[in-house]
Structure formats: structure tokens, C-alpha cells
C-alpha positions as CSV (number, residue, x, y, z in Angstrom):
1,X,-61.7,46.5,8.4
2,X,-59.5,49.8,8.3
3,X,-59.7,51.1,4.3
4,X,-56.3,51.1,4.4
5,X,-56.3,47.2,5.3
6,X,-58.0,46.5,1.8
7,X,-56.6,44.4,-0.4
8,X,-54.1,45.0,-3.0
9,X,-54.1,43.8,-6.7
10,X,-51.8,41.5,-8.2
11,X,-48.6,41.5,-10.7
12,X,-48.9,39.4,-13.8
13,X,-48.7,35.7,-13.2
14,X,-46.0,33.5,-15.0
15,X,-48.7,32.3,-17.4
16,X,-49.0,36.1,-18.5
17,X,-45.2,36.9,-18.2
18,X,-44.4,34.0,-20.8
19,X,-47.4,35.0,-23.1
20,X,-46.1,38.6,-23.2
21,X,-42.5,37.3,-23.9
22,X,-44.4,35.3,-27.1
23,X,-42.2,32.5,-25.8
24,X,-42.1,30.1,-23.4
25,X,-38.4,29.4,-23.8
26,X,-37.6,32.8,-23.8
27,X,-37.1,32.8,-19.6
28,X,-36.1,30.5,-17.0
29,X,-37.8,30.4,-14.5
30,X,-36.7,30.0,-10.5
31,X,-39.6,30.4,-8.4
32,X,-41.5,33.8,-8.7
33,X,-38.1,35.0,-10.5
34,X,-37.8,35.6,-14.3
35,X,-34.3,35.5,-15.9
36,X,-34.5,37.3,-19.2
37,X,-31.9,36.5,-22.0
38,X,-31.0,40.4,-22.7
39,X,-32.2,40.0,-26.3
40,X,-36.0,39.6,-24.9
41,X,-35.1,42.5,-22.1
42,X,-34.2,45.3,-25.0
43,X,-37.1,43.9,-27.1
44,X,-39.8,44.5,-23.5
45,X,-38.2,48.6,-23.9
46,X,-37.9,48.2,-20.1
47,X,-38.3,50.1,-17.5
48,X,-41.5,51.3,-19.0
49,X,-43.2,47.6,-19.2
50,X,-43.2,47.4,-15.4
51,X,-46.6,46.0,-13.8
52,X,-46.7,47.1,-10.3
53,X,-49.0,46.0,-7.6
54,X,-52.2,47.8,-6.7
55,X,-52.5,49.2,-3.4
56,X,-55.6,50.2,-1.4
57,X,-57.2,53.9,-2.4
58,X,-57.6,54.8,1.5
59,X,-60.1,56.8,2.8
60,X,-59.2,60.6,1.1
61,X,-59.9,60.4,-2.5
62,X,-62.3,62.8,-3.7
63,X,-62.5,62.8,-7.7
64,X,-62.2,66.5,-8.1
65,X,-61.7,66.5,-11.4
66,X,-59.3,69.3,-11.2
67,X,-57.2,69.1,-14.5
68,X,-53.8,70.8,-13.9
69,X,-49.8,70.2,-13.6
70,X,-49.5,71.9,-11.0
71,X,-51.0,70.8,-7.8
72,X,-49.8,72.6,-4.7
73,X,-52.5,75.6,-4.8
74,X,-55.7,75.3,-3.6
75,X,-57.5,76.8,-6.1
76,X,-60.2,78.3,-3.7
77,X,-58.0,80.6,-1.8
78,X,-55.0,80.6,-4.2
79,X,-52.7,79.6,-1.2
80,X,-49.5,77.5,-2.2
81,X,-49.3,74.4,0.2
82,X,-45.3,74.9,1.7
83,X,-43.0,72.6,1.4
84,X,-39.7,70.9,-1.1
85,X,-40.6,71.2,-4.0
86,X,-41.2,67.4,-6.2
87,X,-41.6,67.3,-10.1
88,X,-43.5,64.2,-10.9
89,X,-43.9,62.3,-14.0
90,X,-45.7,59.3,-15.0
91,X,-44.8,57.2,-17.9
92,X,-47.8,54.8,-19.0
93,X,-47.3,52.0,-21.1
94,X,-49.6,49.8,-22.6
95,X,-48.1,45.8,-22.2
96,X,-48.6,44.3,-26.0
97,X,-47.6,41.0,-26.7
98,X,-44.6,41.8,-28.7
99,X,-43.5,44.8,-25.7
100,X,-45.0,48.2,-24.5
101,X,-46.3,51.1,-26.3
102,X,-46.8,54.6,-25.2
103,X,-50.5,55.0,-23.4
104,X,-51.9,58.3,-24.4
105,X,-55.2,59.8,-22.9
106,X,-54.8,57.9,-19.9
107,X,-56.1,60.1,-16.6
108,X,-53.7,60.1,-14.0
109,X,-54.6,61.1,-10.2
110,X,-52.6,62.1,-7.8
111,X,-53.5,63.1,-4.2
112,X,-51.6,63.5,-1.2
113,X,-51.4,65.1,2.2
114,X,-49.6,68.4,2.9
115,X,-46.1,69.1,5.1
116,X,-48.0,68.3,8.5
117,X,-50.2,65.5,7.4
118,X,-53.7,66.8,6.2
119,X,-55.3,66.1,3.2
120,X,-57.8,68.5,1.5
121,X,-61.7,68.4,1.1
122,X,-62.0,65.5,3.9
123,X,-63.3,65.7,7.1
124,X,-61.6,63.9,9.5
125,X,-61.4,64.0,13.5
126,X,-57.8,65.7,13.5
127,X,-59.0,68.3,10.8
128,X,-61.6,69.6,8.6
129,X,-60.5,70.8,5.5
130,X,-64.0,70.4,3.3
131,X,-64.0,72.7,0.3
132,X,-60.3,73.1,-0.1
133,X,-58.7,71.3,-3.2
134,X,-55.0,71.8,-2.1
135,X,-52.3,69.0,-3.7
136,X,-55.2,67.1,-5.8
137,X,-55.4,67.1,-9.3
138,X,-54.7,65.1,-12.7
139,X,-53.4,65.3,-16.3
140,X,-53.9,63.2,-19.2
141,X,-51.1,61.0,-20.7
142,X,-49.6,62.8,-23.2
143,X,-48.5,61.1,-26.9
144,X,-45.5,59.7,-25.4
145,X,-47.8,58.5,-22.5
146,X,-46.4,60.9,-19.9
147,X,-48.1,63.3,-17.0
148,X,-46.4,65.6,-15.3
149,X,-46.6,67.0,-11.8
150,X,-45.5,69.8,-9.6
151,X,-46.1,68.4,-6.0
152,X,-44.7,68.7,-2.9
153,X,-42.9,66.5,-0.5
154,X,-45.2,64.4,1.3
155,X,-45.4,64.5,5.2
156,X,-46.8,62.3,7.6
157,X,-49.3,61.1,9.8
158,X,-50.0,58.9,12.4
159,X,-50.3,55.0,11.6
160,X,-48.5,55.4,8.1
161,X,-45.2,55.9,6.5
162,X,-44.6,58.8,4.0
163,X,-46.5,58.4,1.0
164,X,-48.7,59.6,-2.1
165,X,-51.4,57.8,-3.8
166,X,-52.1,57.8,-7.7
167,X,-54.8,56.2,-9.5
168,X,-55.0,55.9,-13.3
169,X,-57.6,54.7,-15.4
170,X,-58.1,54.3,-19.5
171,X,-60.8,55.8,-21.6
172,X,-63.4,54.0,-22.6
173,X,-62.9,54.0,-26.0
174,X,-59.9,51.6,-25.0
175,X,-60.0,47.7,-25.2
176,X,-61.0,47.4,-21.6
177,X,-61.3,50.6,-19.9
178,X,-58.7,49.8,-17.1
179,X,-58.6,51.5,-13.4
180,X,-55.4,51.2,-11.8
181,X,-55.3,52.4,-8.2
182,X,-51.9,52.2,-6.3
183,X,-49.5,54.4,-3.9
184,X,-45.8,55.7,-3.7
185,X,-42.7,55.4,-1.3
186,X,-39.7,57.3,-0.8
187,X,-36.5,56.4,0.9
188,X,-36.4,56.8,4.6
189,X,-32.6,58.1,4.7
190,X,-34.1,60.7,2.4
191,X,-37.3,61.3,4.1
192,X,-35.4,62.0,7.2
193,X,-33.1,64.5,5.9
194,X,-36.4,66.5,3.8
195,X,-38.7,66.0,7.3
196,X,-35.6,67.8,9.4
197,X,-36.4,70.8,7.2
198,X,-39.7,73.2,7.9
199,X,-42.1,73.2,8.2
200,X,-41.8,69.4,8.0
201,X,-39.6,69.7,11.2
202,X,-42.2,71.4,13.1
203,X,-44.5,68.4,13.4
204,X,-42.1,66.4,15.1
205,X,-40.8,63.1,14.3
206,X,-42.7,60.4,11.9
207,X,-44.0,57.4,14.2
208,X,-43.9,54.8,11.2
209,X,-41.1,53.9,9.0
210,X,-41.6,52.0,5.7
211,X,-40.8,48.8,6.9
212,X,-43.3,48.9,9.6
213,X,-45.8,49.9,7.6
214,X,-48.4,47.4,6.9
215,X,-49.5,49.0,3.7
216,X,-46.0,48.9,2.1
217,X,-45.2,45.5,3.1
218,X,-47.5,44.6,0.4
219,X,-45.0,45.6,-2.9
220,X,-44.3,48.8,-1.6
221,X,-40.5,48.1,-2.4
222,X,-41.7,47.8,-5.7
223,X,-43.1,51.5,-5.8
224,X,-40.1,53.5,-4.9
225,X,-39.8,56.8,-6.1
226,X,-36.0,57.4,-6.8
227,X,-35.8,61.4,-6.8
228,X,-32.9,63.2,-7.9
229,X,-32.0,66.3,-6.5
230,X,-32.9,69.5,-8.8
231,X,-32.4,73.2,-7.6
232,X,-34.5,73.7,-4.6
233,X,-36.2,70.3,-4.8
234,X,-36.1,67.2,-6.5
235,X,-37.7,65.2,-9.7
236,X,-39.0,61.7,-9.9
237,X,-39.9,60.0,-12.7
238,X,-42.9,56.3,-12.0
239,X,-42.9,54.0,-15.0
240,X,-46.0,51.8,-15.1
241,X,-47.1,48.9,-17.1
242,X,-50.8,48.0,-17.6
243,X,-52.2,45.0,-19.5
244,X,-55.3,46.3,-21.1
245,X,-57.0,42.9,-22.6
């Protein structure tokens, strides 16, 4: 089985839904949908208590252990990775029984491939870019639990639609040191317009949309990066959920 075919984690059941809420009453249920009295909604402080579903890690992750905020030089050359410009932050909460907290110290990873398709430090039979550490790094969650990124806009490659991969994972000195391993979408209306641009433009057109792609029929709708345009570029902001015991 392809990497990429692994199987992806799970969102919280009902069972752990109405424990969180601290009441059973507190939601009606229909199905695999929750309707919350607004009350219980501005008591969660949503949209930061959001689980999302894990996705597969894929075969380019290489812990680098490169801590920095911005990720689009490779630091072995000093050459900037072209491409629109994308300010990424994380916000990490912590899922308590009576809400979400802030998760600080949390390591956040993000990797991704460049403009044309190719990731660094892999080798791979359409490249071979071992040694190079261009768009990989991390930060730690800061007090409010947020990590901040200067990326680029992802390209693509054949077999997958655009995308970026993230992991996080807890210290130890945590509950339960938690690893959290998952990947982001964009829009296709707005990956069009970005990949008409160069040097996206010069690689021709993408092959796989998001619906088509096998990967992101598994909650991808549910990790949807809603960027909003900003100068050159544009800024994005993932809230994430994790239930640590």
C-alpha cells in the first residue's frame, strides 16, 4: 500500500463530545451531527476547540529539527524558494472538560513542496534534492498557543491535489505526550487563480483537483485553509483541538 493510502485518525466520538460538553442534555443529537444550544457554543471558545481528522504523514517528512518562522530559505545555500507569499499560523488548544485552553510548548511541523512540486532532502525518481532543507521547519506554541509561519504557496504534483502537511506533537512533560499528524487544503477557484501566476504557471496545469483526490476525501473539507488576501500574498490562520488524556 501507497503511504499516502494509510489510514487516517479519527474525530472525537459522541461519547467524548457529550463528556466534553459535561452534559448529556446539553446537545441533540441527529446522527453524526451535534446541535449546540449557543450558551454551550460561547462556553467551548470555539473555533479554537476544533478536533480535526488525522491524515497520512506521506513519504517526505524528514524531522529536521530546523527551528524557525520563516521557512522558504534553504538554509544551506541561502536561496529563497519563489513563489506567493503565505503567513501561517497555528492556534493549539488543549480540549478540557469545561472548554479549551491555550497549548503552549507544543512543536509544530510544517513541510511542503515548492512552486513546481519538489520537496527538499528526499530522493525521489523525479528529483533529488538530498541535503537541501528548503520550506521545512517548526516553532513552538507560544503562551497563547500560537506558531507562526512564513511559507509559500504550495504547488503540485502528479497523483495529488495542492496541499501541505503539519504534524504537532506535546512535550512530554504533558498528560500524554500527544502526536498529531494531519494535512491542509486550499480552495481550487483560488488555487487556480495563484497556479496561473509564475513560476506556478510554468509547470503546466494540476492533473488532480480536491475532490478527486483520494487523500482529501478522507475530512479534507474539514482542513481548509481560508486565506485572506494581504499585500503581495495572503494569511491563513488553522485552529486545532487536541484531547490530551
Amino acid at each position: 500500500m501507497d503511504r499516502d493510502d494509510a489510514p487516517i485518525g479519527r474525530l472525537l466520538s459522541r461519547r467524548e463530545v457529550l463528556t466534553l460538553l459535561g452534559a448529556s442534555s446539553a446537545a441533540l443529537v441527529t446522527g453524526s451531527a451535534f446541535v449546540l444550544p449557543l450558551r454551550v457554543v460561547r462556553r467551548l471558545s470555539l473555533p479554537s476547540c476544533i478536533a480535526r481528522p488525522q491524515q497520512t504523514e506521506g513519504p517526505y517528512f524528514v524531522d529536521e529539527r530546523l527551528n524557525r518562522s520563516d521557512i522558504r530559505t534553504d538554509p544551506t545555500s541561502g536561496t529563497v524558494s519563489p513563489g506567493v507569499p503565505v503567513t501561517l499560523t497555528f492556534v493549539v488548544s488543549r480540549i478540557t472538560s469545561g472548554g479549551c485552553e491555550p497549548l503552549p510548548g507544543a512543536q509544530v511541523d510544517v513541510w511542503q513542496c515548492d512552486a513546481l512540486g519538489i520537496y527538499s532532502d528526499v530522493t525521489d525518481p523525479g528529483f533529488n534534492t538530498a541535503g537541501q532543507k528548503f520550506l521545512r521547519g517548526y516553532q513552538l506554541t507560544d503562551p497563547a498557543g500560537e506558531a507562526v509561519f512564513r511559507t509559500i504557496y504550495p504547488g503540485w504534483y502528479a497523483g495529488r491535489t495542492v496541499h501541505m502537511h503539519f504534524k504537532v506533537r506535546t512535550p512530554a512533560k504533558s498528560t500524554r505526550a500527544v502526536e498529531f499528524t494531519s494535512q491542509l487544503y486550499f480552495d481550487d477557484a483560488l488555487t487556480d487563480r495563484v497556479h496561473a501566476m509564475p513560476p506556478y504557471a510554468g509547470k503546466g496545469q494540476r492533473t488532480v483537483r480536491n475532490t478527486a483526490d483520494r487523500i482529501f476525501r478522507r475530512g479534507g473539507d474539514q482542513l481548509l485553509l481560508t486565506p485572506r488576501a494581504r499585500e503581495n500574498g495572503y494569511e491563513a490562520t488553522f485552529s486545532l483541538g487536541l484531547q490530551l488524556s
